[in-house]
N, C-alpha and C positions, 0 to 999 in steps of 0.2 A: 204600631201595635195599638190597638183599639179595646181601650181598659175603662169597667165601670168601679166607679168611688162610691162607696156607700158612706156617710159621714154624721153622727151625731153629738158632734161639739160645735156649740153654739158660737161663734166665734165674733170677736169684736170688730167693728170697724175699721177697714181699713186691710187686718189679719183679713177680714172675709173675702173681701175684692181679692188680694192677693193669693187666696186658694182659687176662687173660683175663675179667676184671669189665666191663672197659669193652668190650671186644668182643663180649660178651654184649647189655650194656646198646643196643650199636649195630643189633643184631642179623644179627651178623657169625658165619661160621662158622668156626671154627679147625679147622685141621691140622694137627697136629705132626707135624715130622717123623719117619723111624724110626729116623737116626740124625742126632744134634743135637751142639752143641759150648758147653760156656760161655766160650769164647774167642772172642773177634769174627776174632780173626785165623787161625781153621781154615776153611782152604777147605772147603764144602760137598761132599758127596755125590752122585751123581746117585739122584731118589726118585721113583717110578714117580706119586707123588701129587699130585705139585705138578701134572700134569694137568688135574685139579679146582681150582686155583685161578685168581681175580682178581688177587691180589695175593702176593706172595713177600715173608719178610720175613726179613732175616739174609742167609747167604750160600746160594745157591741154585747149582748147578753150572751153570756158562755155558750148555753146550751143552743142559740141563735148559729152560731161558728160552728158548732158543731155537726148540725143538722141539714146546712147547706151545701151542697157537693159542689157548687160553682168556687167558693171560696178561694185566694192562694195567699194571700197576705193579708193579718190582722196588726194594723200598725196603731199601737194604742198610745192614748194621751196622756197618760201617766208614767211616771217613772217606775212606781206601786205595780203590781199586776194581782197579788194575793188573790183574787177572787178565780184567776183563770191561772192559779196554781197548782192543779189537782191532778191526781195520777190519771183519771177520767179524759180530762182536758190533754194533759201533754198525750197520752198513747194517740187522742184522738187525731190532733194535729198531726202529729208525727207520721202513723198512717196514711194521712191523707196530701201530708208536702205541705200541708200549710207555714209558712214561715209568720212566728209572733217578733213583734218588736216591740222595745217600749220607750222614752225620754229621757233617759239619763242624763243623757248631756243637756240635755233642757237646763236643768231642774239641779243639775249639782254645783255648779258656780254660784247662782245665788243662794242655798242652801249652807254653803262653805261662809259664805261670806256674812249670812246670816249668822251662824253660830262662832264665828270668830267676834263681829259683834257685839255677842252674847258673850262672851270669854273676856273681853277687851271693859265691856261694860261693869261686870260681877266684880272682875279685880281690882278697876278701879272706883269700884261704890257708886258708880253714877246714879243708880235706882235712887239711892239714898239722900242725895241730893235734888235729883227730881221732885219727890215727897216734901222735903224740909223745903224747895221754893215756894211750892203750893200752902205752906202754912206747917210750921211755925217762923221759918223764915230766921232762923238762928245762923250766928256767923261762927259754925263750929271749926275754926283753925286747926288749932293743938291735937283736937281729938283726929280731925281728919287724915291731920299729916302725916301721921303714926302710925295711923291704920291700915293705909290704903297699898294693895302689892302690887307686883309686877308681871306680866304676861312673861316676861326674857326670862329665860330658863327653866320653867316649868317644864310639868311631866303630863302629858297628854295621854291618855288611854281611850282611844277610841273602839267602839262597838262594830266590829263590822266595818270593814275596808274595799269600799267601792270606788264609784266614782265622784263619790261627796267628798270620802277620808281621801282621797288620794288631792283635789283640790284643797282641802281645808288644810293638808300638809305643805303644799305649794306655799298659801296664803303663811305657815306659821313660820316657814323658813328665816324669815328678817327676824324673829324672835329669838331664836336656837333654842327651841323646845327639844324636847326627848319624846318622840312619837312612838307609840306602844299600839299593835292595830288586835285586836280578838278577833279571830275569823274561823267560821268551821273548818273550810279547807283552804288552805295556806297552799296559794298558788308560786312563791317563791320565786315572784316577779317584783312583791312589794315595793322594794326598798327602804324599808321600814323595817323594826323589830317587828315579830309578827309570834302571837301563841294562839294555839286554840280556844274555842270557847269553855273547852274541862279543864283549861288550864288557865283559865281569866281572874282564880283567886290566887295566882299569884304574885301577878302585877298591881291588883286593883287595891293594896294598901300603899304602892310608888305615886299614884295620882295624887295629881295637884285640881289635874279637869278629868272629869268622865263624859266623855261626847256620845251619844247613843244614837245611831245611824241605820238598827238593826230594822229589815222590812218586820211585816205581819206574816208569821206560820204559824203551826204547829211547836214547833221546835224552841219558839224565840219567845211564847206567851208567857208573860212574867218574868222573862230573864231578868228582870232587873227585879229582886222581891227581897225580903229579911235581910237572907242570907245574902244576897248579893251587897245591900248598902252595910250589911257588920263587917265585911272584908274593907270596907275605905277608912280610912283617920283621918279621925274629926276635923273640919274644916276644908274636907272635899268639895268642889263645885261640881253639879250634877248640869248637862243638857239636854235635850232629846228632840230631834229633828227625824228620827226616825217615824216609827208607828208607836201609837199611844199603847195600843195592847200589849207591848213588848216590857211594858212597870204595872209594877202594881203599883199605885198611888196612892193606896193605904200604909202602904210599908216608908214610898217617899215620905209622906206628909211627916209618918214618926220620927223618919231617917233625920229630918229638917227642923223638927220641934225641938229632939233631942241635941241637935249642934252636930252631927255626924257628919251631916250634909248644910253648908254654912249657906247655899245659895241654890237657888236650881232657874233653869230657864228653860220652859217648856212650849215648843210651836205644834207638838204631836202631844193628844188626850185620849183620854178615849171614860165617856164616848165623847163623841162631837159631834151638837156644839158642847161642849163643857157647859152643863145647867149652873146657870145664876146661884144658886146657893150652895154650891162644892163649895168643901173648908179647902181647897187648894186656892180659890179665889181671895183669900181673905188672907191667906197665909202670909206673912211680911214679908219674906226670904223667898217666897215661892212668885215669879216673872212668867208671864203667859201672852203669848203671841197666837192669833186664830189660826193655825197651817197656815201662815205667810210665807213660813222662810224659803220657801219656792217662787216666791213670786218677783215680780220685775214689769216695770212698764211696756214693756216689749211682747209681753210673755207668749200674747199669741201669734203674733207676727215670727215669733223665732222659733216657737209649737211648726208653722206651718212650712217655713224653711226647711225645717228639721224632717218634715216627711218629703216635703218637694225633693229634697238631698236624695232620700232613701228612693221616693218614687223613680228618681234617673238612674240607682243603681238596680232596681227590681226592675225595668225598661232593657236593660243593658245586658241582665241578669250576672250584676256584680253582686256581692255579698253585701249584706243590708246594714245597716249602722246603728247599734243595742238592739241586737237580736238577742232574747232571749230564749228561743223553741225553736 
């Protein structure tokens, strides 16, 4: 089968050889785009070329997918897909057989592991320590010894139970946490306790962690706002690995000022980058990470694995691997 690749993720050395070797080797034709990004997180371009392709690989401009009748698979480089989340979009696809997929498995292992991390760091003060080596440099024993908790038995309430919460539960197993997942619709494969999202104020005063994993909609903008951080007791740890639009960080920053929320560790903001003078920057209790917790020295090499995988099953015309459409 004789397949053209339209591709506009800039990819690193090495990742690149390894797409364009094995795309050869399939005898596949590539397109690059004419403007490309080595950020999974830049919205694509519209490219007068993706025309000529089978398949779109990175982030392809919506209305670009949508207008080319050649299209059959859009295999995108993020786990995120929000922009190509719209009823416009899916009818479109849908109509037309295109098959979307996206990276989860990429992207949820290091994410997990990030905000365990993050978890592992907050209970044990580490931040706190970090600070006091950089100056004043105090040998605070007593005070520390007393202070500092324990991840083992904790109440984990995670936002949203994917492929992130379903790893980061893996990861908490040696701990025996009590895993609590919030999800709109409770597919009842969990294994986990599992409630709705209309029903998340009644766990969220059980939390010891609140893990927030929830993508960018409609639905999800400001779940976490007032009302959401007056249901935790005091001394809750807040994360968010999810999407930044998903808090209001007016309400965090109160939530943290006030002692409601004792700790927070943020890799998702919004916007982003996070400008230099946000009072979230300054905040003591407030940890910020640039959208890292996705990341891994491998990242693109195992990005292009991850399609070459799917590409042999769309060859085969096996069912594709995080299809999302």
């Amino acid at each position: 089968m004789s397949l053209t690749v339209w591709a506009n993720h800039e990819l690193r050395p090495g990742a690149r050889e390894l797409f364009y070797d094995s795309l050869a080797r399939l005898g596949c034709r590539l397109i690059q785009a004419e403007k490309s990004s080595r950020s999974v997180l830049t919205p694509g371009e519209p490219d007068p070329s993706l025309a000529s392709a089978d398949i779109a690989y990175g982030q392809p401009a919506p209305e670009d997918v949508l207008r080319h009748s050649r299209l059959r698979w859009v295999a995108l480089s993020t786990a995120g897909y929000a922009r190509y989340d719209t009823a416009a979009f899916r009818s479109g696809v849908s109509t037309r057989q295109i098959a979307v997929t996206n990276t989860s498995q990429v992207f949820a292992g290091p994410c997990a592991e990030h905000m365990l991390a993050a978890m592992l760091a907050l209970t044990r003060e580490l931040p706190k320590y970090v600070i006091n080596q950089a100056g004043p440099r105090e040998w605070n024993y007593l005070e520390g010894r007393y202070s500092i908790g324990l991840l083992t038995g904790a109440t984990v309430v995670m936002l949203g139970y994917g492929s992130i919460g379903r790893r980061l539960t893996e990861l908490l197993a040696p701990f025996r946490c009590r895993v609590i997942g919030v999800r709109r619709t409770p597919q009842g494969d969990e294994g986990i306790e599992i409630v709705t999202d209309s029903e998340a104020a009644t766990v969220l005063p059980l939390a010891d962690h609140v893990v927030n994993l929830l993508p960018a909609s409609n639905a999800t903008h400001h779940f976490c706002n007032a009302g959401f951080f007056a249901h935790l007791r005091p001394g809750t740890f807040f994360y968010n690995v999810g999407r930044g639009s998903t808090v209001d960080q007016d309400a965090l920053l109160a939530a943290l000022r006030s002692g409601r929320v004792s700790g927070a560790y943020l890799d998702a903001l919004d916007p982003e980058p996070l400008p230099p003078g946000h009072p979230l920057w300054a905040e003591p209790h407030c940890h910020i990470t640039p959208h890292v917790g996705g990341g891994q020295k491998m990242q693109d090499e195992t990005l292009v694995r991850h399609f070459l995988t799917n590409l042999g099953h769309f060859i085969k015309g096996e069912p594709l691997v995080d299809r999302v459409m």
